[in-house]
C-alpha positions as CSV (number, residue, x, y, z in Angstrom):
1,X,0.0,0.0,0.0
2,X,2.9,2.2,-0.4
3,X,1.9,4.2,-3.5
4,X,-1.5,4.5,-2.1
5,X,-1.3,6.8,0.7
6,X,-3.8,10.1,1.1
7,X,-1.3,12.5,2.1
8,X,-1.8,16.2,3.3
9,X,0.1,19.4,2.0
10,X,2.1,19.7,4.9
11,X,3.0,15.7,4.5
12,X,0.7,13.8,7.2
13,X,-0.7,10.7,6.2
14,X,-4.2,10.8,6.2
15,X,-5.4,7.6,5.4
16,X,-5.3,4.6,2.7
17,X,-7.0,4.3,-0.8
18,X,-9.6,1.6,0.6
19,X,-11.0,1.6,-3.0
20,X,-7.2,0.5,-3.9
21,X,-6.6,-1.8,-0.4
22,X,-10.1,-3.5,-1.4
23,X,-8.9,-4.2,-5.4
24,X,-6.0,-5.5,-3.9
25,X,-8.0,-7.8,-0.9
26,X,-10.1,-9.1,-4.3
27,X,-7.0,-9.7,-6.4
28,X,-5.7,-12.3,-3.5
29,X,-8.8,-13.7,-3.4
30,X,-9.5,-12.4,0.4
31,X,-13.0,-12.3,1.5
32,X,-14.4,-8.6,0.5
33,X,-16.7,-8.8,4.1
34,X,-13.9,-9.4,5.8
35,X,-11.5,-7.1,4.6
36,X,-14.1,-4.4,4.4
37,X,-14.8,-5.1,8.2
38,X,-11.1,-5.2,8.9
39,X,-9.1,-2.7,6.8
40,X,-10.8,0.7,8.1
41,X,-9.3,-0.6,11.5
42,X,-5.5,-2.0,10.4
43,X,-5.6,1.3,8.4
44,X,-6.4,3.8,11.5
45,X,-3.3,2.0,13.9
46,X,-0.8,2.2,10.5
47,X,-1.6,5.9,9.9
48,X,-1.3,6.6,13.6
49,X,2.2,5.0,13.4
50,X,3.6,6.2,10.4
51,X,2.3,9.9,11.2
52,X,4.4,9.0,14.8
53,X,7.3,7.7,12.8
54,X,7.1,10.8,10.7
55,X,7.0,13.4,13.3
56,X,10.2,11.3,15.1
57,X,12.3,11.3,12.3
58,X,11.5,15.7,12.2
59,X,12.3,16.2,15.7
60,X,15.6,14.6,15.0
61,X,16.1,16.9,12.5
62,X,15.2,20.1,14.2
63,X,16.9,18.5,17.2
């Protein structure tokens, strides 16, 4: 999901394309229930860690 990344001006993540997550979930043959249940959360605790991740790596370079 790399390439697929809603991303704000000032460079926070903002959230997954779902529409992209849920071609891919199809493509793999992965239950659509199932990954529609599931993604919106998996998507809400990477987000919150890659925004953290982000804002770590800025404070070391403002450090």
């Amino acid at each position: 999901m790399g390439g697929q990344l809603r991303v704000a001006p000032a460079g926070a993540i903002l959230g997954w394309d779902l529409s992209a997550a849920l071609a891919l979930a199809a493509a793999l043959a992965v239950d659509l229930l199932i990954a529609a249940e599931l993604l919106p959360v998996i998507e809400a605790a990477a987000v919150r860690g890659l925004n953290q991740t982000l804002l770590a790596s800025l404070d070391r370079d403002n450090g």
